[in-house]
NUKE-688700 format. One record per residue (C-alpha): residue number from 1; residue in three letters; x, y negated, z. Coordinates in steps of 0.25 Angstrom, whole numbers, plus 5000, padded with zeros to 4 digits. Layout:
residues N
- NUM, Ala, X, Y, Z
...
END
This chain:
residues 185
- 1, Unk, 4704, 5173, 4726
- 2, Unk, 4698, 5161, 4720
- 3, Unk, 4705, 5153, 4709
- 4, Unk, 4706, 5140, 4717
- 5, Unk, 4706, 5133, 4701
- 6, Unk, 4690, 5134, 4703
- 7, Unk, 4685, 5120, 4706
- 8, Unk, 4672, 5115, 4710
- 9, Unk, 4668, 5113, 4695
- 10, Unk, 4672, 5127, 4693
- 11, Unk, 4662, 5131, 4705
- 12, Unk, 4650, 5121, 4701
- 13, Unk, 4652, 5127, 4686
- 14, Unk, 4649, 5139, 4692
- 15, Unk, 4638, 5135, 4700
- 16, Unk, 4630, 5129, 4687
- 17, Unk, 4634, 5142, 4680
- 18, Unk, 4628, 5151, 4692
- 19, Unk, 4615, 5142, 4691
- 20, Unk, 4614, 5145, 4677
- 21, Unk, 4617, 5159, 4676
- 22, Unk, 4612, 5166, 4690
- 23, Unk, 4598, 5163, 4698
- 24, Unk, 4605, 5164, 4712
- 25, Unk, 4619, 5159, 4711
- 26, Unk, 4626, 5172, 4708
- 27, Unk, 4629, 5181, 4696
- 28, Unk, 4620, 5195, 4702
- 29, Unk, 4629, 5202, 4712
- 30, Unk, 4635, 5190, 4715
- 31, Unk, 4627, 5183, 4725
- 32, Unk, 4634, 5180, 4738
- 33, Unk, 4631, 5186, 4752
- 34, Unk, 4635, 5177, 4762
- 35, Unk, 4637, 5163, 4755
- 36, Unk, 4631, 5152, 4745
- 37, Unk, 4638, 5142, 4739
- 38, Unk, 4627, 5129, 4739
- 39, Unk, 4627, 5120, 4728
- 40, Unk, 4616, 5110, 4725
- 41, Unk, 4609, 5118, 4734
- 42, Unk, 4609, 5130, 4727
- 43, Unk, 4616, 5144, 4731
- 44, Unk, 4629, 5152, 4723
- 45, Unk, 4636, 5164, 4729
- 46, Unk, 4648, 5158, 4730
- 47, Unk, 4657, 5170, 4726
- 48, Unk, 4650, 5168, 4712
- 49, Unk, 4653, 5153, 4712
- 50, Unk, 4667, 5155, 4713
- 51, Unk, 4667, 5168, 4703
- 52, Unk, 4659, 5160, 4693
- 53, Unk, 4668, 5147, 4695
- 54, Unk, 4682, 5155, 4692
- 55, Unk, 4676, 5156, 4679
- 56, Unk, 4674, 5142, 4673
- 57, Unk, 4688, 5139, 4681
- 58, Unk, 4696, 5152, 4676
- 59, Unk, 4689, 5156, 4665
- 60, Unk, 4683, 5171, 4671
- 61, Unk, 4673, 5173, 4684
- 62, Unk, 4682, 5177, 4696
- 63, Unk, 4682, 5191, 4700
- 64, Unk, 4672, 5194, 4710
- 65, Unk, 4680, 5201, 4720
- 66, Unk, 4685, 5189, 4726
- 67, Unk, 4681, 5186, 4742
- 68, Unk, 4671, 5176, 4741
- 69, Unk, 4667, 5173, 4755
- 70, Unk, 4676, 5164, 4761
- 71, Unk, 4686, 5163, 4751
- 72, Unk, 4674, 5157, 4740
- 73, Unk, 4666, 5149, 4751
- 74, Unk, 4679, 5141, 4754
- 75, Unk, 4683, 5139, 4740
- 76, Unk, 4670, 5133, 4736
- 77, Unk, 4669, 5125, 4750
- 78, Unk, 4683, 5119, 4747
- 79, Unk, 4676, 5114, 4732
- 80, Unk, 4665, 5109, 4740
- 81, Unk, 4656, 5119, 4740
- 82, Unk, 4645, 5122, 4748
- 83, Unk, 4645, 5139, 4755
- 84, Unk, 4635, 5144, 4764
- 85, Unk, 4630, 5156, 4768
- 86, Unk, 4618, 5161, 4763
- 87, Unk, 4605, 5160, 4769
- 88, Unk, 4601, 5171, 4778
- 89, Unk, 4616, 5173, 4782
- 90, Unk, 4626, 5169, 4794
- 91, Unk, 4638, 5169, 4797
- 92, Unk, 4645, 5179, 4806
- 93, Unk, 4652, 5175, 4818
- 94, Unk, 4663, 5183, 4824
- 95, Unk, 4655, 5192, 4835
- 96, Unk, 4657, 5188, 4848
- 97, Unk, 4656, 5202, 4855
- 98, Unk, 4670, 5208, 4845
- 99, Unk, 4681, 5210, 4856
- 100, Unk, 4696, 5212, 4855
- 101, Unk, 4693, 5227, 4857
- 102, Unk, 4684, 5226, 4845
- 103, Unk, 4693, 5218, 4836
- 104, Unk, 4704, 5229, 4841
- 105, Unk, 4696, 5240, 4835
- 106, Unk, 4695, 5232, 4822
- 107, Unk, 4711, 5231, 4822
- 108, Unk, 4712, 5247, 4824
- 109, Unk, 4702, 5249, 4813
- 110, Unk, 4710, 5239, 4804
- 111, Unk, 4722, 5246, 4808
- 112, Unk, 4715, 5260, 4801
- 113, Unk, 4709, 5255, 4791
- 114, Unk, 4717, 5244, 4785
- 115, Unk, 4730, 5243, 4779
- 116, Unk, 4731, 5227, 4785
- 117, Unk, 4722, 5224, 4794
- 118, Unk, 4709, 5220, 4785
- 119, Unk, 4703, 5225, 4773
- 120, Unk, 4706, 5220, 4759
- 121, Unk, 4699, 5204, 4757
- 122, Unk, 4697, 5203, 4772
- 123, Unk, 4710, 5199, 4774
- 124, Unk, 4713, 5185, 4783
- 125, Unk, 4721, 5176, 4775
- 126, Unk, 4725, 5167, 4785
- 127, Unk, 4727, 5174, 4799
- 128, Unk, 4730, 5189, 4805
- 129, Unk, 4725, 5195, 4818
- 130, Unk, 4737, 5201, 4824
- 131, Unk, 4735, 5212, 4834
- 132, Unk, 4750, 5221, 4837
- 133, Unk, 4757, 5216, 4824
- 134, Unk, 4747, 5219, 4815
- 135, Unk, 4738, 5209, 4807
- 136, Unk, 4725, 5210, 4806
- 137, Unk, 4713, 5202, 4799
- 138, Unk, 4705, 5194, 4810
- 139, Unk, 4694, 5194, 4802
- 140, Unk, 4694, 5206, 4799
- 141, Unk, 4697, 5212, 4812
- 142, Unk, 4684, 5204, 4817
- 143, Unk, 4676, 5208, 4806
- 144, Unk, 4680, 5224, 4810
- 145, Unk, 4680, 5223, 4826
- 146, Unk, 4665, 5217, 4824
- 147, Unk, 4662, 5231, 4819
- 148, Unk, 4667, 5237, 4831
- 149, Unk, 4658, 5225, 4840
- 150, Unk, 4646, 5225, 4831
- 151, Unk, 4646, 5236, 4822
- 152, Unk, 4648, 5229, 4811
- 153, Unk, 4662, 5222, 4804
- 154, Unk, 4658, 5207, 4802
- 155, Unk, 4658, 5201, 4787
- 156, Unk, 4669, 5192, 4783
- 157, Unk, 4660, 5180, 4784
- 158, Unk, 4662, 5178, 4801
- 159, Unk, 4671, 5167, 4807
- 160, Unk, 4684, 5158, 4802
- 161, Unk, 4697, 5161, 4804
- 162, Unk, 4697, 5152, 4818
- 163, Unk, 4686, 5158, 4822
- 164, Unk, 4692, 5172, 4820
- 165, Unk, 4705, 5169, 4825
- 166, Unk, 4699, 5165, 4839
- 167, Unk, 4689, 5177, 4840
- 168, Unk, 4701, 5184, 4840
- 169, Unk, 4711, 5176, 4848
- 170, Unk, 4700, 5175, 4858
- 171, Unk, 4701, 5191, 4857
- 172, Unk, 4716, 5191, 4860
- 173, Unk, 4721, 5192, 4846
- 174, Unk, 4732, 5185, 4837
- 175, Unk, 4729, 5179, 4825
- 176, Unk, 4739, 5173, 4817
- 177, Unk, 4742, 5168, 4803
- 178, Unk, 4746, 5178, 4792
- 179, Unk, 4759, 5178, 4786
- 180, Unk, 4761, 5167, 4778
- 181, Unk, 4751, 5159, 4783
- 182, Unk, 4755, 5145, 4790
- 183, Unk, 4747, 5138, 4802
- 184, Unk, 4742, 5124, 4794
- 185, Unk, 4741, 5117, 4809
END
């Protein structure tokens, strides 16, 4: 999880001290795979940003096992920053040819393989798939039943929550908010 005390200062601090100490925006191992931060036109892993920016906020880098992903590219977006992928890559869509009977099969192996129905940091933190009283992860069930379609799982990069949420309602499925969550309509 990020501190939300880092502030845009904390981020551009970064930023000046990634210019100054790394040629490509990133301490080695650290470079980012899907996404860059832009600023002033140049290019950070955004992860590393973030890591580095805990530092001049809390006084010590922050941990690298956090997410990243989503979580990091819609803190630094909300402080005005710029997040793209990176050249060469595109963002996945959710297949078209994944049907109920695949998404079924991704629920069954869920079901064997996973105490509550996604794996650790895949978790939904908003809404559940539920299929016969049990919840399940929407994305994650969609990640795993494109394995049964394609042959592969998808990468956690594909589709919004609204997009999600009406692949699987047009597939006959309920999704509704976790526990504890309330509708903001």
């Amino acid at each position: 999880m990020i501190p939300d005390n880092i502030t845009r200062e904390h981020i551009l601090e970064a930023l000046r001290w990634l210019d100054k100490e790394t040629p490509d925006g990133a301490r080695p191992g650290r470079q980012s795979t899907k996404y860059d931060l832009v600023y002033e036109g140049k290019r950070y892993a955004p992860k590393e940003a973030i890591a580095i920016a805990n530092r001049f906020a809390n006084g010590r880098d922050l941990n690298s096992g956090f997410s990243g992903g989503n979580e990091t590219n819609k803190f630094l977006r909300d402080r005005g920053f710029q997040v793209v992928l990176k050249p060469g890559v595109q963002k996945e869509g959710i297949p078209d040819n994944i049907t109920r009977e695949h998404i079924l099969e991704a629920l069954r192996w869920l079901d064997k393989e996973t105490p509550d129905g996604a794996r650790p940091r895949r978790q939904s933190t908003k809404y559940d798939l539920l299929y016969e009283g049990k919840r399940y992860d929407p994305k994650e069930a969609i990640a795993i039943a494109n394995k049964f379609a394609n042959g592969r799982e998808l990468n956690s990069g594909f589709g919004d929550d609204k997009e999600t949420n009406k692949f699987l309602n047009a597939r006959g499925f309920q999704i509704v908010l976790k526990p504890g969550i309330q509708n903001k309509s």
